[in-house]
N, CA, C and O atoms as a CHARMM CRD file, in Angstrom:
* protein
*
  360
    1    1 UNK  N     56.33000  34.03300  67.22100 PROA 1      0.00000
    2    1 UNK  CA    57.04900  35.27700  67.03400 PROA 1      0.00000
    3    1 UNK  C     57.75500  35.63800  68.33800 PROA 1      0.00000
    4    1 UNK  O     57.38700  35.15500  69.40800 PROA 1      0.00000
    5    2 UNK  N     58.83800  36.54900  68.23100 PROA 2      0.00000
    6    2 UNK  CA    59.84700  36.45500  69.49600 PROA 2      0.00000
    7    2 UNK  C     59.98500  37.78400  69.81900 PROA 2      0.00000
    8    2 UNK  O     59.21600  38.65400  69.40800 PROA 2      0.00000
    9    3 UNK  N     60.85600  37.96600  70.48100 PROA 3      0.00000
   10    3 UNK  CA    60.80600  39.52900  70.72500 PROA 3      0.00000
   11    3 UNK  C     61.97800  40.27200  70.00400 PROA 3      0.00000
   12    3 UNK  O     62.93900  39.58100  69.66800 PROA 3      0.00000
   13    4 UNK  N     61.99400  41.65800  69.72300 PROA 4      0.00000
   14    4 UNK  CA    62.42400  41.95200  69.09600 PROA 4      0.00000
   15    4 UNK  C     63.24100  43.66000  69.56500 PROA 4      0.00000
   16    4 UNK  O     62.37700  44.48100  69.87200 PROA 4      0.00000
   17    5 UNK  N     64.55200  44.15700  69.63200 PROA 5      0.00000
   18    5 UNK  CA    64.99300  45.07100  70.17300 PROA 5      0.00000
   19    5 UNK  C     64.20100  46.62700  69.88000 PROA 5      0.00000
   20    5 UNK  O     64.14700  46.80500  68.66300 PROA 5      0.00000
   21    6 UNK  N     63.71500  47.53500  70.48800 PROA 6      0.00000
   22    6 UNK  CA    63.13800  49.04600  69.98400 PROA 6      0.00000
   23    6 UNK  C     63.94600  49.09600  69.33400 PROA 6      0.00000
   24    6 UNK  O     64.91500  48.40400  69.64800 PROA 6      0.00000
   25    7 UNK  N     64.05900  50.07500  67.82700 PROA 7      0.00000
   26    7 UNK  CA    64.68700  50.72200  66.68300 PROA 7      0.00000
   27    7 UNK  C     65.64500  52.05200  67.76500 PROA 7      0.00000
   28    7 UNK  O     66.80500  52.45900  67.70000 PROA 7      0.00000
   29    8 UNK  N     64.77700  52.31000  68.45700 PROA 8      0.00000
   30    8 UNK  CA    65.29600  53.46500  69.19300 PROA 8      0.00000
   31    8 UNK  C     66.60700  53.23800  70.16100 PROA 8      0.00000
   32    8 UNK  O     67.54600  53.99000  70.42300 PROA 8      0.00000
   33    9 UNK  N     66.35600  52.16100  70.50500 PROA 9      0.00000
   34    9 UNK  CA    67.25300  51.75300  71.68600 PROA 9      0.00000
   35    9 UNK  C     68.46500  51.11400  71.22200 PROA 9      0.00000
   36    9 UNK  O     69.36000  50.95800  72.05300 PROA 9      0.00000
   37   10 UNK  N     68.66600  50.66800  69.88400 PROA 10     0.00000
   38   10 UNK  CA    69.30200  50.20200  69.01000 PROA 10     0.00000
   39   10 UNK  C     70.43300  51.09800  68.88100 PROA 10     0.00000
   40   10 UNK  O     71.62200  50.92600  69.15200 PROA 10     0.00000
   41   11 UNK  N     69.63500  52.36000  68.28000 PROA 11     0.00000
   42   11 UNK  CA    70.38100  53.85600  67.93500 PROA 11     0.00000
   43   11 UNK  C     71.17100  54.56900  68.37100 PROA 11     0.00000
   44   11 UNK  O     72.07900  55.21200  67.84500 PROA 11     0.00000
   45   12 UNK  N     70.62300  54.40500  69.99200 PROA 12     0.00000
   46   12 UNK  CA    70.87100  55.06000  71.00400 PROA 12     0.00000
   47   12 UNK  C     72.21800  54.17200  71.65400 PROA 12     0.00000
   48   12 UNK  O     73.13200  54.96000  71.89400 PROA 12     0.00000
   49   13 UNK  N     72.47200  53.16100  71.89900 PROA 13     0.00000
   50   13 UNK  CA    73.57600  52.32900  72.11900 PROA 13     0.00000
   51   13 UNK  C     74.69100  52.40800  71.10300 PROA 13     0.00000
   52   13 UNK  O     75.87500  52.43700  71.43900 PROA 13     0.00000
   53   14 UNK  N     74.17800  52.45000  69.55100 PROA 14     0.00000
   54   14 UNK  CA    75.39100  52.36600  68.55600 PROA 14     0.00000
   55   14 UNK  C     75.99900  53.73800  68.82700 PROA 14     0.00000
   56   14 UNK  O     77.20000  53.91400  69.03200 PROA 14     0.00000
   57   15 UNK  N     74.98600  54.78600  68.80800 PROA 15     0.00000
   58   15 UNK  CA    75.58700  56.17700  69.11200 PROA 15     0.00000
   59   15 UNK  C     76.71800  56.32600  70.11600 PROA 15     0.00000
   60   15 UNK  O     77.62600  57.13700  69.93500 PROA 15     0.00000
   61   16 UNK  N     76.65100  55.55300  71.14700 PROA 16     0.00000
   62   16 UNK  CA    77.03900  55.86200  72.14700 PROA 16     0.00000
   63   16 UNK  C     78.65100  54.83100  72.35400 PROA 16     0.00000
   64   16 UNK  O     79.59800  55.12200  73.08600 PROA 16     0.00000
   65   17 UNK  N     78.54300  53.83900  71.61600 PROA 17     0.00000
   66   17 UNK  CA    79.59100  52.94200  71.00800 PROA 17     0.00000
   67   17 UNK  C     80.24300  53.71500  70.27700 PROA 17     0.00000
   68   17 UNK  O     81.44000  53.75800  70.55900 PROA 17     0.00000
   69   18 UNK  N     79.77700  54.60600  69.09600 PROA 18     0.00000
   70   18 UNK  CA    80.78400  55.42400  68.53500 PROA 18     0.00000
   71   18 UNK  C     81.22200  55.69800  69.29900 PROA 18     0.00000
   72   18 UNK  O     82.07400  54.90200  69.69200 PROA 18     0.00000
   73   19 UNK  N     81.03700  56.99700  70.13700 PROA 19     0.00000
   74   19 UNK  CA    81.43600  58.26400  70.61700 PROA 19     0.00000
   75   19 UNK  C     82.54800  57.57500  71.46000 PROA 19     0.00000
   76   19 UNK  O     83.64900  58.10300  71.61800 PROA 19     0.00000
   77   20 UNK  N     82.12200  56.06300  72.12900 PROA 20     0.00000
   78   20 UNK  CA    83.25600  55.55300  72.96800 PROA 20     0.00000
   79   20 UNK  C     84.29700  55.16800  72.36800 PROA 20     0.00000
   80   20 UNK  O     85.24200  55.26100  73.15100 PROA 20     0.00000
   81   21 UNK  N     84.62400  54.77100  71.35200 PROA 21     0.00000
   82   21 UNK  CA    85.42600  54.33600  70.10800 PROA 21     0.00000
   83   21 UNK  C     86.15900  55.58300  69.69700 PROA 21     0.00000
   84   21 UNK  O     87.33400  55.47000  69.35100 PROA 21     0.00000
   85   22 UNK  N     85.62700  56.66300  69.70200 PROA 22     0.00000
   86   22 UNK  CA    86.37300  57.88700  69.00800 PROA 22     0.00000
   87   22 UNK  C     86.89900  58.32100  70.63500 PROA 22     0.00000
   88   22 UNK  O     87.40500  59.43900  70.54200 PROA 22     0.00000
   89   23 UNK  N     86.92400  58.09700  71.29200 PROA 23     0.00000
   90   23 UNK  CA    87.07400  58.48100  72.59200 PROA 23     0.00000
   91   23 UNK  C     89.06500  57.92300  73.15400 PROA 23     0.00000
   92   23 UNK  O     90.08900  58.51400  73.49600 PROA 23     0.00000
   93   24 UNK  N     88.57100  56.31900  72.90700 PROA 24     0.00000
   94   24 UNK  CA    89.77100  55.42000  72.85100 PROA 24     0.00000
   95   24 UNK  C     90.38200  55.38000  71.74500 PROA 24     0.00000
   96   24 UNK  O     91.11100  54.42600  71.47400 PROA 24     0.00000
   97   25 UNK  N     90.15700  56.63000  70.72400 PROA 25     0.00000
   98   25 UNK  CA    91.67800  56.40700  69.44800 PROA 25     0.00000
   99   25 UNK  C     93.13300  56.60700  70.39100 PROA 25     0.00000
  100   25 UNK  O     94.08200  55.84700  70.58200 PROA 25     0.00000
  101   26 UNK  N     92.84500  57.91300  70.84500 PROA 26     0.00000
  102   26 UNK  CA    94.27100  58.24500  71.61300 PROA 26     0.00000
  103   26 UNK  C     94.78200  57.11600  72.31400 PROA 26     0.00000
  104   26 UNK  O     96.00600  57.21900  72.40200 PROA 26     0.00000
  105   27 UNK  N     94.32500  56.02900  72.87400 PROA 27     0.00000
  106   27 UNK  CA    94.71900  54.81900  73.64600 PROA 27     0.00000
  107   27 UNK  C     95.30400  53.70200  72.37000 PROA 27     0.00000
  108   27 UNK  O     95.86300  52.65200  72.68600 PROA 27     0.00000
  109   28 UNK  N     95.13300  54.01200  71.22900 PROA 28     0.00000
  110   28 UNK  CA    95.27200  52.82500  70.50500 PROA 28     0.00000
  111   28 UNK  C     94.16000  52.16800  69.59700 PROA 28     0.00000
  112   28 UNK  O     92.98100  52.52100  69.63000 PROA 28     0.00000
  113   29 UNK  N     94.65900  51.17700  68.78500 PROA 29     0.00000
  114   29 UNK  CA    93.91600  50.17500  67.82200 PROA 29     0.00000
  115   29 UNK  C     93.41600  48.81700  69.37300 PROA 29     0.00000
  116   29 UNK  O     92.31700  48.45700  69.79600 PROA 29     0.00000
  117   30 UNK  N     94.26100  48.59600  69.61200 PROA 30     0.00000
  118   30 UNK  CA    93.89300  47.34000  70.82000 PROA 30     0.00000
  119   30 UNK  C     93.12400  47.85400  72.05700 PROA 30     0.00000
  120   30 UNK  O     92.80300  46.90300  72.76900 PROA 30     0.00000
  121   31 UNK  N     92.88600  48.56000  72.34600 PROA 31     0.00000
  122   31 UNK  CA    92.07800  49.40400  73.06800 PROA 31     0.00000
  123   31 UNK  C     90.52100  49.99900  72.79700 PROA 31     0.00000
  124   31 UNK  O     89.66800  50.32800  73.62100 PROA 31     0.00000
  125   32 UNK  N     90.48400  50.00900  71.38300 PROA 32     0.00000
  126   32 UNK  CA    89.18300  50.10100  70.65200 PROA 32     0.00000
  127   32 UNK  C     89.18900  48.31100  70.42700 PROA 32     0.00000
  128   32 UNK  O     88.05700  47.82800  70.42400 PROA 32     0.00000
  129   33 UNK  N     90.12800  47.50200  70.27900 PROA 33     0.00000
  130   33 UNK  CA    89.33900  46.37800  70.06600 PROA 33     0.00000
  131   33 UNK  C     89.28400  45.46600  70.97600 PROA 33     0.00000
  132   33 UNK  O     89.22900  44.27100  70.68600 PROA 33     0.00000
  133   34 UNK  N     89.29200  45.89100  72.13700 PROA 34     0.00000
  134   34 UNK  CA    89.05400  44.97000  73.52700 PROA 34     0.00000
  135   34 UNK  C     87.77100  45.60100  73.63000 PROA 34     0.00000
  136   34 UNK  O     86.87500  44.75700  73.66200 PROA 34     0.00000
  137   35 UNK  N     87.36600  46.77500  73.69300 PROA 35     0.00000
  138   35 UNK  CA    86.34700  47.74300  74.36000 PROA 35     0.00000
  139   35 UNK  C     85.47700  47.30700  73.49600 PROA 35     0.00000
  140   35 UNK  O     84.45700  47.17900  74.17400 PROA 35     0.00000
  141   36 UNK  N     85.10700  46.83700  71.87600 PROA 36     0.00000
  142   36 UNK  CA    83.94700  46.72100  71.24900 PROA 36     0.00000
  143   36 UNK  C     83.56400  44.99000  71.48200 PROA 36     0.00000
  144   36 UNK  O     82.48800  44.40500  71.61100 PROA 36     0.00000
  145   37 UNK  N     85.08200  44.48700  71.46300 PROA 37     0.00000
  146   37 UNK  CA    84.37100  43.02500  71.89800 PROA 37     0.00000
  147   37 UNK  C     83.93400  42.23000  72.64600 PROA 37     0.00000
  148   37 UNK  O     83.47600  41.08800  72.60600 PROA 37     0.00000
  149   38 UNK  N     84.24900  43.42500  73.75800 PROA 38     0.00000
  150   38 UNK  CA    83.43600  42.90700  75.35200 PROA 38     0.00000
  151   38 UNK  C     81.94500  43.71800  75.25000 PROA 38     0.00000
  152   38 UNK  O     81.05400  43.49100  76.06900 PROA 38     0.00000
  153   39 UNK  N     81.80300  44.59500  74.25100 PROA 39     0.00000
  154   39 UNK  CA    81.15200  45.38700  74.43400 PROA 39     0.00000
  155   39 UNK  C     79.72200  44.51900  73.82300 PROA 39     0.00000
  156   39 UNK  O     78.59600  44.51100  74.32100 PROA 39     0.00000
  157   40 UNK  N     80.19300  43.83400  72.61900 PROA 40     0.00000
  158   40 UNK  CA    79.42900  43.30000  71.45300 PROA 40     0.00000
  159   40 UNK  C     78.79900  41.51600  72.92400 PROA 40     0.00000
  160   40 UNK  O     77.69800  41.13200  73.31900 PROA 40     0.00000
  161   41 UNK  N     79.97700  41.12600  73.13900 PROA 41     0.00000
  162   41 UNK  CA    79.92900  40.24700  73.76000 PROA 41     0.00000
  163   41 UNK  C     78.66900  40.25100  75.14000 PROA 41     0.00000
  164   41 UNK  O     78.03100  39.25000  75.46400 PROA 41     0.00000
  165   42 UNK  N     78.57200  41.27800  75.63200 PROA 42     0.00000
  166   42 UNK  CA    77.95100  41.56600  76.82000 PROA 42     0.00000
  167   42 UNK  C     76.13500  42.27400  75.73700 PROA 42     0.00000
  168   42 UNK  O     75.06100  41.98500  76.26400 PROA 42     0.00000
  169   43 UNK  N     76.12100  42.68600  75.05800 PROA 43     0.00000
  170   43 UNK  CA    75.36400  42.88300  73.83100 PROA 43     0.00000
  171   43 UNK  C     74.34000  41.40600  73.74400 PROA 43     0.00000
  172   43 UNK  O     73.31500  40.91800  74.22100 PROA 43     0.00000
  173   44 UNK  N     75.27100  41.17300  72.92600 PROA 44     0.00000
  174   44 UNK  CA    74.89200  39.48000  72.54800 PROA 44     0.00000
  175   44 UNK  C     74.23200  38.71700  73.43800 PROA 44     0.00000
  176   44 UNK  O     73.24700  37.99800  73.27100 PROA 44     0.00000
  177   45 UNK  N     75.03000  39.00200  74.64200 PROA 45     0.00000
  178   45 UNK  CA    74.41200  37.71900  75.68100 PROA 45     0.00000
  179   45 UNK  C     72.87800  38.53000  76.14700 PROA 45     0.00000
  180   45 UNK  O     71.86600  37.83000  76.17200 PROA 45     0.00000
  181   46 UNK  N     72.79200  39.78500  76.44900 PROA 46     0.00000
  182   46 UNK  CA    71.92000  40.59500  77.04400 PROA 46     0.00000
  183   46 UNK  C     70.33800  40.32000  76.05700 PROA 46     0.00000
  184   46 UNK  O     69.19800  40.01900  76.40900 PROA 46     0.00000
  185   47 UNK  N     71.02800  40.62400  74.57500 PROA 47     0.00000
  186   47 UNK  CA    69.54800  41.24500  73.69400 PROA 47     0.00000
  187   47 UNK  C     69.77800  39.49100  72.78900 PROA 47     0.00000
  188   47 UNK  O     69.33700  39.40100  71.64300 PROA 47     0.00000
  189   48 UNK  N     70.28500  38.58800  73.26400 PROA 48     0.00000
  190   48 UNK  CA    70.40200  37.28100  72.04200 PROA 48     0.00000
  191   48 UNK  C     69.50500  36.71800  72.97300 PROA 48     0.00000
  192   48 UNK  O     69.93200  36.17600  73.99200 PROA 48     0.00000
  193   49 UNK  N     68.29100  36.79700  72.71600 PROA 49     0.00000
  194   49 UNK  CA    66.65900  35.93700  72.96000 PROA 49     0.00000
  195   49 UNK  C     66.50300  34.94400  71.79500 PROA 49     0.00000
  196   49 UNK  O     67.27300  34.73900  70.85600 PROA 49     0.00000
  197   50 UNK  N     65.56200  34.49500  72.02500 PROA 50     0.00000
  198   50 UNK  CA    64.92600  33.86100  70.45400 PROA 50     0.00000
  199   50 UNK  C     64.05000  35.07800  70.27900 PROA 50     0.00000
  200   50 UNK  O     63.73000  36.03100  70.98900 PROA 50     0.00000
  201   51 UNK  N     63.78400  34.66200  69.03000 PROA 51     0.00000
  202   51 UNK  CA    63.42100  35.91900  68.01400 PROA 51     0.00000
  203   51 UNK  C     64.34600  37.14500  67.51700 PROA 51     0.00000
  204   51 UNK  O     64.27500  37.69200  66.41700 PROA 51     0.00000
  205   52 UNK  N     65.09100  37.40600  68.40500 PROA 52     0.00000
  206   52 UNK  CA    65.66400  38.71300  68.11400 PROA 52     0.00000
  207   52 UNK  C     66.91200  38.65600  67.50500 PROA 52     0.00000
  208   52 UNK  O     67.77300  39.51900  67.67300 PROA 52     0.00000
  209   53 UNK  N     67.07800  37.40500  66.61400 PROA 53     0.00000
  210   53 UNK  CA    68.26300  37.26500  65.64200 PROA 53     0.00000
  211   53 UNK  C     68.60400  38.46700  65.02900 PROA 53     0.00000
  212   53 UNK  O     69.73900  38.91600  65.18900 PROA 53     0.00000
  213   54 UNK  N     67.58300  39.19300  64.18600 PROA 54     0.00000
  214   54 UNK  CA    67.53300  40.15900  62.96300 PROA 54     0.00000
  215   54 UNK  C     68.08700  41.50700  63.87200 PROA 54     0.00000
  216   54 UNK  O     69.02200  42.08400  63.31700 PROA 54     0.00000
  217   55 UNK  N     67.73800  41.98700  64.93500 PROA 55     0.00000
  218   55 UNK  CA    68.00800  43.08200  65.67700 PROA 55     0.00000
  219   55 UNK  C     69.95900  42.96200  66.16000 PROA 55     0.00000
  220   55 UNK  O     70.68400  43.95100  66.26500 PROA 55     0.00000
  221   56 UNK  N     70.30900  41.83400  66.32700 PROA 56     0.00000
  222   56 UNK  CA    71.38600  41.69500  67.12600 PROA 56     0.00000
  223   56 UNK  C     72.11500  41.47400  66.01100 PROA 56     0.00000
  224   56 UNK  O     73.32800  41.43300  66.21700 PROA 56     0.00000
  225   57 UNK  N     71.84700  41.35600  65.16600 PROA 57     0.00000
  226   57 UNK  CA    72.72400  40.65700  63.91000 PROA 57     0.00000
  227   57 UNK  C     72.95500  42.30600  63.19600 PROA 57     0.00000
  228   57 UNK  O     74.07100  42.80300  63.05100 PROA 57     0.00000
  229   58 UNK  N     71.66600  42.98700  62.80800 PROA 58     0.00000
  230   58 UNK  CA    72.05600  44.12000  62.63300 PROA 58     0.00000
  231   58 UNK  C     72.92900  45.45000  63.36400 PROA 58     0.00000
  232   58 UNK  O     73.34900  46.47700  62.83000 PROA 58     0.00000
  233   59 UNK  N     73.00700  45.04700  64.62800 PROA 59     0.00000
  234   59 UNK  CA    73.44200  45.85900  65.72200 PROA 59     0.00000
  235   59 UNK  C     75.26800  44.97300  65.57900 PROA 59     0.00000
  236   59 UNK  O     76.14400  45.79600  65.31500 PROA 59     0.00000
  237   60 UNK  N     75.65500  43.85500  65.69400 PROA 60     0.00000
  238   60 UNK  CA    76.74300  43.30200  65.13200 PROA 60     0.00000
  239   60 UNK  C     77.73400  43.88700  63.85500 PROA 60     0.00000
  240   60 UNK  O     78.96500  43.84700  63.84300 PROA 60     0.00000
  241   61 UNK  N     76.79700  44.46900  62.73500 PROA 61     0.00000
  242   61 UNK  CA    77.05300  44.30200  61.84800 PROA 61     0.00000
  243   61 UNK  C     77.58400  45.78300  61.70900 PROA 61     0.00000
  244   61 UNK  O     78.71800  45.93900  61.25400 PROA 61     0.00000
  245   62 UNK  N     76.54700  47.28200  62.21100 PROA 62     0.00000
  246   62 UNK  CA    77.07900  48.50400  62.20000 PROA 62     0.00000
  247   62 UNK  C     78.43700  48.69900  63.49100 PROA 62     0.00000
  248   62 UNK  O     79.48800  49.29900  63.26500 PROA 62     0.00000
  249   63 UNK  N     78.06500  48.01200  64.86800 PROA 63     0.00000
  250   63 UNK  CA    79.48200  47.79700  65.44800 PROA 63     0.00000
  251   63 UNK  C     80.55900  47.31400  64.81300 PROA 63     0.00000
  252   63 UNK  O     81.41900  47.87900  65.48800 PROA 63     0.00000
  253   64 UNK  N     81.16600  46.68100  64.00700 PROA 64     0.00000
  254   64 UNK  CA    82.28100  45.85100  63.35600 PROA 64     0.00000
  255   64 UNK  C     82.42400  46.71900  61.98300 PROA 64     0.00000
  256   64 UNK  O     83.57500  46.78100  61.55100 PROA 64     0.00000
  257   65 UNK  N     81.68200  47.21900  61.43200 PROA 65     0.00000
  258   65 UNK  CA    81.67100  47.91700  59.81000 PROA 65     0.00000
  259   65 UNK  C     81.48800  49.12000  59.82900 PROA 65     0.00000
  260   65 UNK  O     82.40800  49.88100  59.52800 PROA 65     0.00000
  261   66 UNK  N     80.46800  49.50000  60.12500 PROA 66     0.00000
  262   66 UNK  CA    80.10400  50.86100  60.51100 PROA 66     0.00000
  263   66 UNK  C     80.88900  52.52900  61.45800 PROA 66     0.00000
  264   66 UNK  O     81.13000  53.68600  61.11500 PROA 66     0.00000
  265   67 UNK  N     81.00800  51.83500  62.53600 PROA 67     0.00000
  266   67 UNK  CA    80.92900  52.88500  63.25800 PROA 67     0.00000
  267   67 UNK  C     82.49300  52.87100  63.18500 PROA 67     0.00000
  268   67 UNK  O     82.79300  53.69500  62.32100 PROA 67     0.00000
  269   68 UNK  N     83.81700  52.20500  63.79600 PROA 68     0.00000
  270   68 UNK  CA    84.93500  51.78900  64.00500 PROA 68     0.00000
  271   68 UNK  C     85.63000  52.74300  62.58100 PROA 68     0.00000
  272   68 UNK  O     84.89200  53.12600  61.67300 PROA 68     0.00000
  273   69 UNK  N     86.79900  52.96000  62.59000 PROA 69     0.00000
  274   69 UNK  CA    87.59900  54.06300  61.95900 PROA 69     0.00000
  275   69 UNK  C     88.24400  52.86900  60.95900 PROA 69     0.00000
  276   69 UNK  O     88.14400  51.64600  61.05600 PROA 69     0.00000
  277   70 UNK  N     89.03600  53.80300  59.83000 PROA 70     0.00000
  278   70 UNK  CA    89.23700  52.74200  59.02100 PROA 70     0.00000
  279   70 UNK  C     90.42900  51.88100  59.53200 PROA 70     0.00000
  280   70 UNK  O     91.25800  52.25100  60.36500 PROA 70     0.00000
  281   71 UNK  N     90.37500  50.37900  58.74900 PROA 71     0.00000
  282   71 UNK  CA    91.46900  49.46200  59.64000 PROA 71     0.00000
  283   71 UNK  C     90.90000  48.76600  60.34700 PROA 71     0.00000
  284   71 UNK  O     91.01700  47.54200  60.30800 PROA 71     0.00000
  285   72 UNK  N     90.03900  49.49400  61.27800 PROA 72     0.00000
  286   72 UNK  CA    89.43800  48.62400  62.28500 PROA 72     0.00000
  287   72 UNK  C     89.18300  47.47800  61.69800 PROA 72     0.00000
  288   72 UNK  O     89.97800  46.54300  61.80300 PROA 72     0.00000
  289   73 UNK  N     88.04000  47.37700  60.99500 PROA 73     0.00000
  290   73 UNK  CA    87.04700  46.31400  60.72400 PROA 73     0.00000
  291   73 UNK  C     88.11000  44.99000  59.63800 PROA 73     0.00000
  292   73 UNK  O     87.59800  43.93400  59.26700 PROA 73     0.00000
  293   74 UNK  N     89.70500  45.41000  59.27800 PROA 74     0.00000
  294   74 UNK  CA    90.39400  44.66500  58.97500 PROA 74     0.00000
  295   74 UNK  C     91.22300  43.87600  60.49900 PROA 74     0.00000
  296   74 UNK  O     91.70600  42.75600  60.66600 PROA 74     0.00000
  297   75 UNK  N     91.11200  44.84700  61.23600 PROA 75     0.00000
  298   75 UNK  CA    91.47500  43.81600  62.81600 PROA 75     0.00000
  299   75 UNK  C     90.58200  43.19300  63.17200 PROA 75     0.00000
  300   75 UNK  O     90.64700  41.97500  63.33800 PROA 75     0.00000
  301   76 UNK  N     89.75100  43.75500  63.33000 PROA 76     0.00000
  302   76 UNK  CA    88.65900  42.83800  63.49900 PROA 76     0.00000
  303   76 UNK  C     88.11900  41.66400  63.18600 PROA 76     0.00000
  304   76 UNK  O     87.28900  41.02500  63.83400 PROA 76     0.00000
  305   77 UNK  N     88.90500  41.25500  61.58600 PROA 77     0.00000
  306   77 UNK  CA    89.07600  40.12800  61.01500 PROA 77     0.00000
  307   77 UNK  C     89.43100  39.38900  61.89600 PROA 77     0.00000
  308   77 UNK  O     88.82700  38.47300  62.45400 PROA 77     0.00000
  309   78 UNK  N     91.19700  40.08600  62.13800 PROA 78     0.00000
  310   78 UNK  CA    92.24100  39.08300  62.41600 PROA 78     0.00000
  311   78 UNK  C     91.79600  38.54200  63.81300 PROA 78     0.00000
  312   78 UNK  O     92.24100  37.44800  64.16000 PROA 78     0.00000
  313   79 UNK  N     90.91500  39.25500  64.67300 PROA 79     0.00000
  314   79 UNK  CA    90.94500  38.88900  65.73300 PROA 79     0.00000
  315   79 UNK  C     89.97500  37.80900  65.98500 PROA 79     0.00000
  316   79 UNK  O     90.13000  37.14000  67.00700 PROA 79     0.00000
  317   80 UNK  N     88.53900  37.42600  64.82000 PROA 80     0.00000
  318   80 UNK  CA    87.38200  36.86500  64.86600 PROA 80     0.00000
  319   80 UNK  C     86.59900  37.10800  65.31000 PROA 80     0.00000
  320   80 UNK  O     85.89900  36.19800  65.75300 PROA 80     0.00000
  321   81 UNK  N     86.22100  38.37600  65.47900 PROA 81     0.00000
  322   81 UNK  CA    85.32900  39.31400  65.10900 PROA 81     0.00000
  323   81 UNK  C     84.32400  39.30600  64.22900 PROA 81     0.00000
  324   81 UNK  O     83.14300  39.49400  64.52300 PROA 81     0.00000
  325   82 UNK  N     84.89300  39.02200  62.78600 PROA 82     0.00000
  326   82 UNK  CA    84.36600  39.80300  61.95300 PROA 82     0.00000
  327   82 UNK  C     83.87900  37.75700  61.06400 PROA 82     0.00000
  328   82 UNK  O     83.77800  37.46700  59.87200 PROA 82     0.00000
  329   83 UNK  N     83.74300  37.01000  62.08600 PROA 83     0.00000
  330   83 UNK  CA    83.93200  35.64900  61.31000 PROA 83     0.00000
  331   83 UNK  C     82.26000  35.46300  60.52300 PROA 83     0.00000
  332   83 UNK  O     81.19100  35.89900  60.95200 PROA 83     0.00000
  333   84 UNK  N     82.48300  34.77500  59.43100 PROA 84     0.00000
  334   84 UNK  CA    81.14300  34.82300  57.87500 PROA 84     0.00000
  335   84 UNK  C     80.76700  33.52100  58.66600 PROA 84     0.00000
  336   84 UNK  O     79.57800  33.20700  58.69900 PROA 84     0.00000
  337   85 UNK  N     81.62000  32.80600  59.25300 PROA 85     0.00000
  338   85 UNK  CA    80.92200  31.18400  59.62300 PROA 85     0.00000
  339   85 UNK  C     80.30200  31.27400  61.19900 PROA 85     0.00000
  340   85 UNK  O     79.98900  30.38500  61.99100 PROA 85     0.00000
  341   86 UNK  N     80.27700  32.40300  61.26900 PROA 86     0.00000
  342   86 UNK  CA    79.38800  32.69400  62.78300 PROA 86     0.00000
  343   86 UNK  C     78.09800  32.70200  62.45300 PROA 86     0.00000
  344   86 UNK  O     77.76500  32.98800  61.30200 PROA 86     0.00000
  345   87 UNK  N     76.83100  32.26900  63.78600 PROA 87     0.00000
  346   87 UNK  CA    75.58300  31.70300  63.83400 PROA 87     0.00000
  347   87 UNK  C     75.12700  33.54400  63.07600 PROA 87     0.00000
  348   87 UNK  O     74.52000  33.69500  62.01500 PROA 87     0.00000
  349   88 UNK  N     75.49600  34.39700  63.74500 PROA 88     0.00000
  350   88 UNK  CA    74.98500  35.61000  63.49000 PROA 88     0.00000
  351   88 UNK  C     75.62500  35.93100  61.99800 PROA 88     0.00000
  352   88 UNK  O     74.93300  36.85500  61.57000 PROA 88     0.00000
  353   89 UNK  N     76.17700  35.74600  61.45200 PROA 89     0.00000
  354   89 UNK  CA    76.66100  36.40800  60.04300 PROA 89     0.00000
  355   89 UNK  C     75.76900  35.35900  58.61600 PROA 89     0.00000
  356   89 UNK  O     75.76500  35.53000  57.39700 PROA 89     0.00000
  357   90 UNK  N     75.16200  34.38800  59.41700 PROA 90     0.00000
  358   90 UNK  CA    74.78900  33.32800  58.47400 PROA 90     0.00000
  359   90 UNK  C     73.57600  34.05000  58.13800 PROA 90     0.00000
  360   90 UNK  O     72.79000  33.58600  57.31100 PROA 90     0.00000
């Protein structure tokens, strides 16, 4: 068994990803999508242990769908972001 991210600390980061996201509308669509994919990226590398697939995959999944305004999560496509043949979407 591996380790696995607090529920809390999870919360507390997506929260705070919104608020930064609603922050950078006035800057733009490319501006929210540089900021979540360095954001996700630096994420990934930090909390992607073994074991903690299920935590990072879920934390992936409300960043890209969830939180982001509508549209987003259709750039997010285009950019590969949002890719189904990634280790985490499998």
């Amino acid at each position: 068994m591996g380790r696995t991210t607090e529920g809390k600390r999870i919360t507390k980061k997506l929260k705070l990803l919104g608020e930064r996201v609603r922050a950078l509308r006035v800057k733009g669509g490319k501006a929210m999508m540089t900021y979540v994919h360095q954001h996700l990226q630096g994420h990934i590398r930090y909390y992607g242990v073994s074991g903690n697939l299920t935590s990072v995959r879920t934390y992936y999944y409300f960043a890209t769908e969830r939180i982001p305004p509508n549209g987003f999560s259709f750039a997010c496509g285009q950019l590969g972001l949002r890719n189904t043949e990634s280790p985490l979407m499998q």
